[in-house]
Biotite code that builds the C-alpha atoms (Angstrom):
import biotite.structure as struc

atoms = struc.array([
    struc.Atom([-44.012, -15.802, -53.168], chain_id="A", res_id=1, res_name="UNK", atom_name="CA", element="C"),
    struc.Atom([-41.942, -14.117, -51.075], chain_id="A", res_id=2, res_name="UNK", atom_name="CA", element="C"),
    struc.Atom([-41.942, -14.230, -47.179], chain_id="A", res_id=3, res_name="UNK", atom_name="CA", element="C"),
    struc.Atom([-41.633, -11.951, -43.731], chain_id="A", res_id=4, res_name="UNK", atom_name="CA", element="C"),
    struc.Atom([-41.340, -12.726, -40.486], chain_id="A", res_id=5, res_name="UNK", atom_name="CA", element="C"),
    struc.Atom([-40.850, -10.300, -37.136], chain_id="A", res_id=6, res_name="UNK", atom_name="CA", element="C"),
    struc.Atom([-38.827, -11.633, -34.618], chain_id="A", res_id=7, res_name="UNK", atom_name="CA", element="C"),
    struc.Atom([-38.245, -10.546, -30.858], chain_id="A", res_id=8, res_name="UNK", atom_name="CA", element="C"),
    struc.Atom([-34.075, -11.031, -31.220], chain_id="A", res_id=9, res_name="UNK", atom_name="CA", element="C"),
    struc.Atom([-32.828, -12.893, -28.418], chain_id="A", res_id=10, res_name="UNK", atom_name="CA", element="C"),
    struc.Atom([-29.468, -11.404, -26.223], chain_id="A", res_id=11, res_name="UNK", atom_name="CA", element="C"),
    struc.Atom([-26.543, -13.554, -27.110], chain_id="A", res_id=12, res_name="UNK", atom_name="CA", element="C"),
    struc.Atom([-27.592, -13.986, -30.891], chain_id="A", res_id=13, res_name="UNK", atom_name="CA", element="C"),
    struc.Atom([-26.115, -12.494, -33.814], chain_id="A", res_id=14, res_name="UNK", atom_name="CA", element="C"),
    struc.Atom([-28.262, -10.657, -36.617], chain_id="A", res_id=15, res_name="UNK", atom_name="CA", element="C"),
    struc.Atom([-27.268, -13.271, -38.988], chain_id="A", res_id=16, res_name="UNK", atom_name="CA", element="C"),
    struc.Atom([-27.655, -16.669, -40.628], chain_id="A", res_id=17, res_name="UNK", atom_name="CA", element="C"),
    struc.Atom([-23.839, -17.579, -41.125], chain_id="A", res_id=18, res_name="UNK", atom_name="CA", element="C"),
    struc.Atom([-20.586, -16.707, -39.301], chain_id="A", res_id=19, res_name="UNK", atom_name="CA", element="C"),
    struc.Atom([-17.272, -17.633, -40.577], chain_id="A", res_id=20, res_name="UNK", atom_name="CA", element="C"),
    struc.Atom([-15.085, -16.838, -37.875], chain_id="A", res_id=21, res_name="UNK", atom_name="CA", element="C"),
    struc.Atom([-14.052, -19.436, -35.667], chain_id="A", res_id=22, res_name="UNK", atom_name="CA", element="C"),
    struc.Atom([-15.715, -18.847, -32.225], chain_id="A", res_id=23, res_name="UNK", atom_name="CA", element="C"),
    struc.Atom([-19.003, -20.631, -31.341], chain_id="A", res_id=24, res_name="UNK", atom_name="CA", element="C"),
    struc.Atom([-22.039, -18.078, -32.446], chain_id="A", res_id=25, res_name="UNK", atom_name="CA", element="C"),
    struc.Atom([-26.017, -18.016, -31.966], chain_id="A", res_id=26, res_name="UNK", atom_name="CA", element="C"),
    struc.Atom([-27.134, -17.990, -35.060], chain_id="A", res_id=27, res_name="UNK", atom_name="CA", element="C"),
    struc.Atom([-30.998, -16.794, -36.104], chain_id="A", res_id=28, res_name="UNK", atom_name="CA", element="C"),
    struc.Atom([-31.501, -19.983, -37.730], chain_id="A", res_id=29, res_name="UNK", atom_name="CA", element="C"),
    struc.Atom([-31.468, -21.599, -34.484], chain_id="A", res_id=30, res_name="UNK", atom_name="CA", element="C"),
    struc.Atom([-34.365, -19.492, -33.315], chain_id="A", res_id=31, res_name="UNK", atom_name="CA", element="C"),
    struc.Atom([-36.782, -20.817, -35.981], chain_id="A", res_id=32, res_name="UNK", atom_name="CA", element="C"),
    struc.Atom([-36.956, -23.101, -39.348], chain_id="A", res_id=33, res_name="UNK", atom_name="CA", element="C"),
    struc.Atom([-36.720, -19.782, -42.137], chain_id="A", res_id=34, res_name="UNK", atom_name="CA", element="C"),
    struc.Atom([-37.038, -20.259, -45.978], chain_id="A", res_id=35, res_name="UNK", atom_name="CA", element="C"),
    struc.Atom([-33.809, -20.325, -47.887], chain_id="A", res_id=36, res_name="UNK", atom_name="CA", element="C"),
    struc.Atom([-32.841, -17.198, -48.539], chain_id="A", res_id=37, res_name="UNK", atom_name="CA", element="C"),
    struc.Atom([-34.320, -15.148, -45.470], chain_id="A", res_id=38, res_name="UNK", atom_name="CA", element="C"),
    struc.Atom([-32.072, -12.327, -44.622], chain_id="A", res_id=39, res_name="UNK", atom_name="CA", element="C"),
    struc.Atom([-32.676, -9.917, -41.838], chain_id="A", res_id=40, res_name="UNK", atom_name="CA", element="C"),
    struc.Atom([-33.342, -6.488, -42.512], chain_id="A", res_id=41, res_name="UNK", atom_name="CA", element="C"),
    struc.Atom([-30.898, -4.301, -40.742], chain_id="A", res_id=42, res_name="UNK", atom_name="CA", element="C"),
    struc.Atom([-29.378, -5.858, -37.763], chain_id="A", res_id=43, res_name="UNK", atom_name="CA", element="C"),
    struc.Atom([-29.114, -5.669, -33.654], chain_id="A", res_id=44, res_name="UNK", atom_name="CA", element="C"),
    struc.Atom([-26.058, -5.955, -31.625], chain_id="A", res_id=45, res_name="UNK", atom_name="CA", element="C"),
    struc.Atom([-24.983, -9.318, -30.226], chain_id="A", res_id=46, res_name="UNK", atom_name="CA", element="C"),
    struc.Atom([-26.400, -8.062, -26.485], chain_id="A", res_id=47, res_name="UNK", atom_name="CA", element="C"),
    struc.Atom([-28.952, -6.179, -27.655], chain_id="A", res_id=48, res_name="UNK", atom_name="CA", element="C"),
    struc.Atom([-32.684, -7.507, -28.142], chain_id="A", res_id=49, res_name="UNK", atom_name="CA", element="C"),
    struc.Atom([-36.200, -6.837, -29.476], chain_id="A", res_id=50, res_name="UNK", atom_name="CA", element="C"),
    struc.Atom([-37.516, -6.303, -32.928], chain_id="A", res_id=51, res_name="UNK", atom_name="CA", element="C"),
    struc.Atom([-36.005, -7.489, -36.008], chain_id="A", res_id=52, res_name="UNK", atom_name="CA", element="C"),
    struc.Atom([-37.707, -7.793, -39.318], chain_id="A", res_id=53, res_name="UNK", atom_name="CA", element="C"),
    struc.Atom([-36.669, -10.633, -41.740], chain_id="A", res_id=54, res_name="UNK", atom_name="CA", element="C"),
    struc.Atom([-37.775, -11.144, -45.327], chain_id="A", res_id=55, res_name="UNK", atom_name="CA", element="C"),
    struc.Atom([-37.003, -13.487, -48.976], chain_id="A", res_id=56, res_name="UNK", atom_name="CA", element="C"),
    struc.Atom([-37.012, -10.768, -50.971], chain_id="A", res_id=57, res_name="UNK", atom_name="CA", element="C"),
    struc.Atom([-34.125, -8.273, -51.132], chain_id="A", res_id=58, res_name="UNK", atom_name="CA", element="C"),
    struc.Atom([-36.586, -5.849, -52.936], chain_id="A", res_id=59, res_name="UNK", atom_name="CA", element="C"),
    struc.Atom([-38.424, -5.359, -49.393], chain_id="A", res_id=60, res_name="UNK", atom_name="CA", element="C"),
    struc.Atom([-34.954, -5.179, -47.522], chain_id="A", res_id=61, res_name="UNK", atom_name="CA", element="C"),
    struc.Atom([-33.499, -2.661, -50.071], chain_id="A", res_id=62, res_name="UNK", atom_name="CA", element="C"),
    struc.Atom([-36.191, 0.037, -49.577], chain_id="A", res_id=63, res_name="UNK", atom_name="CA", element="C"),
    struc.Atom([-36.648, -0.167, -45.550], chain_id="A", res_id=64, res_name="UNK", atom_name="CA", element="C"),
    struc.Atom([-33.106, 0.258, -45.183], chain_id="A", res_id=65, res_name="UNK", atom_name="CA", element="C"),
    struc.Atom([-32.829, 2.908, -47.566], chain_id="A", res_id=66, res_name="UNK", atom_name="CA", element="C"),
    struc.Atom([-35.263, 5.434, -46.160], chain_id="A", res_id=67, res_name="UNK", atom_name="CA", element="C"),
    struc.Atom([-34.931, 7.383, -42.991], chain_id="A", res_id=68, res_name="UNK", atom_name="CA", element="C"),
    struc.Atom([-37.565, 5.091, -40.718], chain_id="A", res_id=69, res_name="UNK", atom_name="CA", element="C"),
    struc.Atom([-38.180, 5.506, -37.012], chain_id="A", res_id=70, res_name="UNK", atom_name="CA", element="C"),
    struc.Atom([-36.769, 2.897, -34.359], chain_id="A", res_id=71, res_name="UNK", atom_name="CA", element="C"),
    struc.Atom([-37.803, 2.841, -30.866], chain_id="A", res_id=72, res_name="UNK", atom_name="CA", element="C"),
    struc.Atom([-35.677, 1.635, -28.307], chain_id="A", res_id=73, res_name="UNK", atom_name="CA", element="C"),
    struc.Atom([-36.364, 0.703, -24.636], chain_id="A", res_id=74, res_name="UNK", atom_name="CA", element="C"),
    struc.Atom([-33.221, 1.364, -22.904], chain_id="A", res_id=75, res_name="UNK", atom_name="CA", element="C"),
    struc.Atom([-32.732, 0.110, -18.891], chain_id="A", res_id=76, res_name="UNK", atom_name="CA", element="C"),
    struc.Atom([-29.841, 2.638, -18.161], chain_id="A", res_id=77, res_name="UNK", atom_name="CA", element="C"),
    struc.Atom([-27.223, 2.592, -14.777], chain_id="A", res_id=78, res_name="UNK", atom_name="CA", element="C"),
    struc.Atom([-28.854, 5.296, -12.399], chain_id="A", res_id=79, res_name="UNK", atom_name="CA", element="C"),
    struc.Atom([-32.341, 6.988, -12.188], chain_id="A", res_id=80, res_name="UNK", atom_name="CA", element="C"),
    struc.Atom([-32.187, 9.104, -15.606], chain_id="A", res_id=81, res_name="UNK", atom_name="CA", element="C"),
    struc.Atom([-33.017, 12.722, -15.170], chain_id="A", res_id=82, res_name="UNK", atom_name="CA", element="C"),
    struc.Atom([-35.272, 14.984, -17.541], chain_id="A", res_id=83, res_name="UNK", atom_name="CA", element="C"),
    struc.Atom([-32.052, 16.800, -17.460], chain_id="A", res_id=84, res_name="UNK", atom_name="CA", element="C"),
    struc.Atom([-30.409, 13.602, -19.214], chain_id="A", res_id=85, res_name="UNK", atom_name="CA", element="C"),
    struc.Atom([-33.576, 12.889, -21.487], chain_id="A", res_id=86, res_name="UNK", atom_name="CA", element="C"),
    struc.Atom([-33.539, 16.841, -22.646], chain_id="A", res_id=87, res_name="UNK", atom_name="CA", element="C"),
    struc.Atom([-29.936, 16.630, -24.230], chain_id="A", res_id=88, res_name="UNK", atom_name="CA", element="C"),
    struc.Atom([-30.841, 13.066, -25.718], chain_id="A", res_id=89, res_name="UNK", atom_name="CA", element="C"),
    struc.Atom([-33.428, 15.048, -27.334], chain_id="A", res_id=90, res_name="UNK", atom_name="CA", element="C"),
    struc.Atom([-31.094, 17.912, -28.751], chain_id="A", res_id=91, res_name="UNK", atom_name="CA", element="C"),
    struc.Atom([-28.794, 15.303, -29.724], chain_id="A", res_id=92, res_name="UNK", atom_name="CA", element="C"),
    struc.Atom([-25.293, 14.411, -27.977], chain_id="A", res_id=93, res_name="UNK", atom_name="CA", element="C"),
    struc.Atom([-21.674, 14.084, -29.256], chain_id="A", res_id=94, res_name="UNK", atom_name="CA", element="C"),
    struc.Atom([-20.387, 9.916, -29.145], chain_id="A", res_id=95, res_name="UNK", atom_name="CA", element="C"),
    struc.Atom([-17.581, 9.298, -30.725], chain_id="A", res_id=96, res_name="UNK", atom_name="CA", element="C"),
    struc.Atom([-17.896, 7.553, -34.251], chain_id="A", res_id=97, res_name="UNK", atom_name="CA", element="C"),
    struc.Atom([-15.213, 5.955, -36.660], chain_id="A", res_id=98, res_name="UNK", atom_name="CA", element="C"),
    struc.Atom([-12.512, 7.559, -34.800], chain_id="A", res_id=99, res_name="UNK", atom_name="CA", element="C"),
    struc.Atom([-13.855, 11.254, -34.852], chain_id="A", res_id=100, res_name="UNK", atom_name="CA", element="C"),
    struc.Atom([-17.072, 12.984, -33.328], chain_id="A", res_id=101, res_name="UNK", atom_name="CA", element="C"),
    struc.Atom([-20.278, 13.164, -34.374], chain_id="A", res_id=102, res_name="UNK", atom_name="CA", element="C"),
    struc.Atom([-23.722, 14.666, -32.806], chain_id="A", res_id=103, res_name="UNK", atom_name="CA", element="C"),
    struc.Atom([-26.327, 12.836, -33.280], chain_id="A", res_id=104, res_name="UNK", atom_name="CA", element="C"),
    struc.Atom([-29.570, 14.131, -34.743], chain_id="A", res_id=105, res_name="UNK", atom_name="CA", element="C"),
    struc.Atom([-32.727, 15.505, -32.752], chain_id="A", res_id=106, res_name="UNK", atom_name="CA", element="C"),
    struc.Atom([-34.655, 12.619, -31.591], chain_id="A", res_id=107, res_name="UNK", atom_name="CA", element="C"),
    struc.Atom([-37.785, 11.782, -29.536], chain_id="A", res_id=108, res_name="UNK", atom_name="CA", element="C"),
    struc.Atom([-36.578, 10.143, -25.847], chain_id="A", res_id=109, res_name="UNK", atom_name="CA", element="C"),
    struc.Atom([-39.186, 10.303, -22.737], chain_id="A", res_id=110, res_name="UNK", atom_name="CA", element="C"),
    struc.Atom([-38.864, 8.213, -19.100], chain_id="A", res_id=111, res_name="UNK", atom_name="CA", element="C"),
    struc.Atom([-40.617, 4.940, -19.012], chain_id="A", res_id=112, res_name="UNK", atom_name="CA", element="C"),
    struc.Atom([-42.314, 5.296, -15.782], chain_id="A", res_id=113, res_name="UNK", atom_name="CA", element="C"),
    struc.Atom([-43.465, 1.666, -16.531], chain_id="A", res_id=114, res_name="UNK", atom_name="CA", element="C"),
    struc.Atom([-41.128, -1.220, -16.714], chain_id="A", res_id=115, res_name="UNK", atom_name="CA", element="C"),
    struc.Atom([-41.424, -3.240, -19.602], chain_id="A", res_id=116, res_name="UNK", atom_name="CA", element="C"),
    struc.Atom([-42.538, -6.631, -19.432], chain_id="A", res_id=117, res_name="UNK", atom_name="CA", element="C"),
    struc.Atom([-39.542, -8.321, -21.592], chain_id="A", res_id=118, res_name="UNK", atom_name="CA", element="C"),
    struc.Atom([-39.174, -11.529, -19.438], chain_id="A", res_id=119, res_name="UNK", atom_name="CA", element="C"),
    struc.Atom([-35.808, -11.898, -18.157], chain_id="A", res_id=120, res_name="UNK", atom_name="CA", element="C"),
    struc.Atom([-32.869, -11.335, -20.215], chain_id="A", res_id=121, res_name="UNK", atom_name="CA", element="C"),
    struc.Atom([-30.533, -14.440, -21.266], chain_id="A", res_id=122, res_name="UNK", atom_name="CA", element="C"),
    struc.Atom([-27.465, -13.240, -19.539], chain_id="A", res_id=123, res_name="UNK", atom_name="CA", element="C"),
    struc.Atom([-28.438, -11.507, -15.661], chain_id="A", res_id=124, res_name="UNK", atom_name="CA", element="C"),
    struc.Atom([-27.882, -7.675, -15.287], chain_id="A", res_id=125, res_name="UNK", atom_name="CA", element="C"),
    struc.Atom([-26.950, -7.018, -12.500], chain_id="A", res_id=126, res_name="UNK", atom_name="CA", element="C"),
    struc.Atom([-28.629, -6.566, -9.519], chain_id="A", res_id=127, res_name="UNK", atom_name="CA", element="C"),
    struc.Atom([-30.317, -3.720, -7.509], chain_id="A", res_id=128, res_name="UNK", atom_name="CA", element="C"),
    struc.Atom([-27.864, -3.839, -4.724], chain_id="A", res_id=129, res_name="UNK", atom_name="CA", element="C"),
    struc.Atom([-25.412, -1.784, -7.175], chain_id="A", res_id=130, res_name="UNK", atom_name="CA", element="C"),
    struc.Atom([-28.102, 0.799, -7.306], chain_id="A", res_id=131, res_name="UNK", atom_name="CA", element="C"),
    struc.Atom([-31.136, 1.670, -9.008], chain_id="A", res_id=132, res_name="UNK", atom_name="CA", element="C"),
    struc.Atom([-31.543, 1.501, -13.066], chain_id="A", res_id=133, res_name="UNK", atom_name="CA", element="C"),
    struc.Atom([-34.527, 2.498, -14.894], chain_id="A", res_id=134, res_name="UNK", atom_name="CA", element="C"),
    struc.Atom([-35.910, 2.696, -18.321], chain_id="A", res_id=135, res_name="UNK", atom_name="CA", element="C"),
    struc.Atom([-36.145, 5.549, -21.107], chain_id="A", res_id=136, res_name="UNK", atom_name="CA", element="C"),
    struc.Atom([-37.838, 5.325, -24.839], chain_id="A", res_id=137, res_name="UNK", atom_name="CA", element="C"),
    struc.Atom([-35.218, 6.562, -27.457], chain_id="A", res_id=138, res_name="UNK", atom_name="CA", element="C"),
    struc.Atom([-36.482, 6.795, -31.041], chain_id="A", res_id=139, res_name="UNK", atom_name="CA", element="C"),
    struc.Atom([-33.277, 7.675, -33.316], chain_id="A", res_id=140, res_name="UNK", atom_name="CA", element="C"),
    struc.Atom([-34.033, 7.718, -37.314], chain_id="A", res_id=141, res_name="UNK", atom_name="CA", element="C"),
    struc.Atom([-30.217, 7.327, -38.386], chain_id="A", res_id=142, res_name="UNK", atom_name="CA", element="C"),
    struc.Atom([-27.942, 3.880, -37.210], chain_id="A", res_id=143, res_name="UNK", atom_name="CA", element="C"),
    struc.Atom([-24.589, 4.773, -36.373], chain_id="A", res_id=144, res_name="UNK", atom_name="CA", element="C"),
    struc.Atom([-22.422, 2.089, -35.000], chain_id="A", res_id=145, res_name="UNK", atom_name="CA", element="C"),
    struc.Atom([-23.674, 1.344, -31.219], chain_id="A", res_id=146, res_name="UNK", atom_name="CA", element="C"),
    struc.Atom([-25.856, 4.621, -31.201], chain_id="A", res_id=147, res_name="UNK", atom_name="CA", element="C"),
    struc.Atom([-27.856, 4.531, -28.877], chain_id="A", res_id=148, res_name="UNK", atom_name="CA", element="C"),
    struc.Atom([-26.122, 2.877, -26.303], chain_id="A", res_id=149, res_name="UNK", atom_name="CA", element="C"),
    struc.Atom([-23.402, 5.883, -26.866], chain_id="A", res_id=150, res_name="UNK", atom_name="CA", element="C"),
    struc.Atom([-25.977, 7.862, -26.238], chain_id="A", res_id=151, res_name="UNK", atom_name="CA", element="C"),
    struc.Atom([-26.939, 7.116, -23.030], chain_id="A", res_id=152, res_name="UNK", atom_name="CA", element="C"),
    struc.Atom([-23.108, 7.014, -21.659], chain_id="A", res_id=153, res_name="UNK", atom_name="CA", element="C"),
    struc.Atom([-22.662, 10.454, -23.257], chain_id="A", res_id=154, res_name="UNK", atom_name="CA", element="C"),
    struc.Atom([-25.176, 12.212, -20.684], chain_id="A", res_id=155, res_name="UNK", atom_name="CA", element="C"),
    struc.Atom([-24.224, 9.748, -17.816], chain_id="A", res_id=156, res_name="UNK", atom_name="CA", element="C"),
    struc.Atom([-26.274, 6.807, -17.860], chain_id="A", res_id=157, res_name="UNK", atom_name="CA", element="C"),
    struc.Atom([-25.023, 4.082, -19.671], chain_id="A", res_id=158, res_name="UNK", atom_name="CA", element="C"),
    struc.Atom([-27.119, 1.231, -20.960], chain_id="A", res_id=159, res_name="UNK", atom_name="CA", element="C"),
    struc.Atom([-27.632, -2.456, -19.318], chain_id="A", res_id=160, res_name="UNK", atom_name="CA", element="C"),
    struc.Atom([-30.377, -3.118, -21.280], chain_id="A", res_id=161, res_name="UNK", atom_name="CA", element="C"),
    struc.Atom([-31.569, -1.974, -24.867], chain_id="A", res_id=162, res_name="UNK", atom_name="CA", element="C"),
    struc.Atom([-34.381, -3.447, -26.321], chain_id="A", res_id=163, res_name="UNK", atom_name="CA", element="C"),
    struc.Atom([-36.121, -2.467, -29.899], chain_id="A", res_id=164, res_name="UNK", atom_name="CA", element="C"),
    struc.Atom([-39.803, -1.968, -29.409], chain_id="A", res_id=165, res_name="UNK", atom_name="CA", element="C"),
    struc.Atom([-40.642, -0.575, -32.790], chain_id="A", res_id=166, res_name="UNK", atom_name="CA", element="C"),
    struc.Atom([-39.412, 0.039, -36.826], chain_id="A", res_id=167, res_name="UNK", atom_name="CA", element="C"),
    struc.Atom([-41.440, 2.782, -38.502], chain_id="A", res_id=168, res_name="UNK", atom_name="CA", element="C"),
    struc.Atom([-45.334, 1.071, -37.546], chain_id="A", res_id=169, res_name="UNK", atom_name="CA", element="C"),
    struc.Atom([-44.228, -2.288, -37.073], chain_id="A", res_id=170, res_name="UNK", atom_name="CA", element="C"),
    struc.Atom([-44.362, -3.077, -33.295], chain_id="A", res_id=171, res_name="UNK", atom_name="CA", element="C"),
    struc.Atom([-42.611, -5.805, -30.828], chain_id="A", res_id=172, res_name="UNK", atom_name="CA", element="C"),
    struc.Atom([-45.868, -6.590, -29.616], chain_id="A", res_id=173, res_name="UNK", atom_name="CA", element="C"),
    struc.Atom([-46.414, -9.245, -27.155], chain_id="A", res_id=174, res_name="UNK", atom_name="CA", element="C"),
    struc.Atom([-43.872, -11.567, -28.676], chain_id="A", res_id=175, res_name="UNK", atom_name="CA", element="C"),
    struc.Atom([-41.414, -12.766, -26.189], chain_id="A", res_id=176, res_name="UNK", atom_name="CA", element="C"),
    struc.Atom([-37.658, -13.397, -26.817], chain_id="A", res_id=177, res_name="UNK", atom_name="CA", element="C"),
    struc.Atom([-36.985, -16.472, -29.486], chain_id="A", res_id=178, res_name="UNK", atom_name="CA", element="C"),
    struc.Atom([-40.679, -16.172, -30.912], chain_id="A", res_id=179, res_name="UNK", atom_name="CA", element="C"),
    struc.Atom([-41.755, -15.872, -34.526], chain_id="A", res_id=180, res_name="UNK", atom_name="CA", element="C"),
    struc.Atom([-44.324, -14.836, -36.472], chain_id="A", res_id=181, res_name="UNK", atom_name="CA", element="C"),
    struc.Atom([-44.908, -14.609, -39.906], chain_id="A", res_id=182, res_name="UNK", atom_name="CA", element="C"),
    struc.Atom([-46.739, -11.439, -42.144], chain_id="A", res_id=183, res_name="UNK", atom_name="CA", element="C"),
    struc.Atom([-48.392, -10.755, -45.116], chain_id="A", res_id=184, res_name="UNK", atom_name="CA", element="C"),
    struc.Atom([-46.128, -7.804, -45.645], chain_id="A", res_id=185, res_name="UNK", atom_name="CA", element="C"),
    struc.Atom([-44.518, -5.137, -42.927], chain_id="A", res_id=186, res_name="UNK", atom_name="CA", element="C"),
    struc.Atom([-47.077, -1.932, -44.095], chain_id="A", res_id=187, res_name="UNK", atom_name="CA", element="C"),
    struc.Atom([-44.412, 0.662, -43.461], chain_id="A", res_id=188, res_name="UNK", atom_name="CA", element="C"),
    struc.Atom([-45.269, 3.793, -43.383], chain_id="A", res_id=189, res_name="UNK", atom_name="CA", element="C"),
    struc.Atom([-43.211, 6.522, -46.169], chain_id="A", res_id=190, res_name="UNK", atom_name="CA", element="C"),
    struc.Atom([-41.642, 3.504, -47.677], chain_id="A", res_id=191, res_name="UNK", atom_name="CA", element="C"),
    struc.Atom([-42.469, 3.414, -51.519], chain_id="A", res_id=192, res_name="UNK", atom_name="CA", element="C"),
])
C-alpha cells in the first residue's frame, strides 16, 4: 500500500530527502519519520514555505506533475501592492528565465486584506520600521524557476515572504510549519 502525506514546508529546508553537496542542509526527513521511498511531489525553494505533497508511489507523483494544476501562493511583498501591480500580475509579466525572457501566463492574483496566520517564519523578515509590506494571493498553473517571486519584483514589489496555500483542491489548512499529516489519497481535481 502506498502512502501520502501533506506537509506545511518549513523556511530553511530543502524539498528533498538527500543532499550530496558538502554544506550542512535541512533535510525533510528531519521534519517527520516517512516510509522508505517517500519522495516529494514537485518541490519549494529553500526560503520558501507552505504546502508540499509527498507520496510512495511514483505513479501518483508522475501524473500531478504532469498536468497543468493550480498553485496558490501567499506572497508578503516590500511596499503596499497596488491594484495597479495586481492587474499586470494578472496579464502576466516578463522575468527573466534561463538567460532570455519570458511572460508569464494569465493568472488569478487579488490583495489579501487579511494577514495570514502562518506563525512566525524561521529566519525574521524584517521589520516594519523599513516600511510597510503586505500580502497578495498569486495562483500561477506553470513552475518556472523562482516564478513567482520574479513576479512580484517585475511590477515593483518584491517578495519577503511566499508561502503555498494550495495545489489544485488540496489545501494548507491549519497545519503549522514542520507538521504532518497523512491521506488516503490527494483527490485532485482533472488529474486522471
Amino acid at each position: 500500500m502506498h502512502q501520502h502525506f501533506i506537509l506545511f514546508k518549513p523556511y530553511g529546508y530543502l524539498s528533498q530527502f538527500i543532499y550530496e553537496l558538502k554544506r550542512k542542509k535541512k533535510l525533510l526527513g528531519e521534519l517527520h519519520d516517512f516510509p522508505q521511498g517517500t519522495m516529494a511531489i514537485g518541490r519549494l525553494d529553500e526560503d520558501s514555505e507552505g504546502l508540499l505533497l509527498l507520496t510512495t508511489d511514483g505513479k501518483v507523483s508522475e501524473q500531478i506533475r504532469s498536468k497543468k494544476v493550480d498553485k496558490e501562493y501567499y506572497v508578503q511583498v516590500d511596499g503596499v501592492i497596488t491594484p495597479e501591480a495586481i492587474e499586470e500580475l494578472q496579464k502576466g509579466v516578463e522575468i527573466g528565465f534561463d538567460g532570455g525572457k519570458y511572460k508569464t501566463k494569465p493568472c488569478s492574483a487579488f490583495i489579501v486584506t487579511e494577514i495570514p496566520d502562518f506563525g512566525p517564519r524561521a529566519k525574521k523578515i524584517r521589520d516594519e520600521r523599513h516600511g510597510p509590506t503586505s500580502w497578495a494571493s498569486i495562483t500561477v498553473n506553470e513552475g518556472k524557476f523562482r516564478q513567482v517571486r520574479k513576479m512580484t519584483a517585475a511590477v515593483g514589489f518584491p517578495t519577503l515572504r511566499l508561502v503555498r496555500v494550495r495545489i489544485g483542491n488540496v489545501y494548507l489548512q491549519n497545519l503549522k510549519a514542520g507538521e504532518v499529516i497523512e491521506v488516503p489519497d490527494f483527490k485532485l481535481d482533472n488529474v486522471n
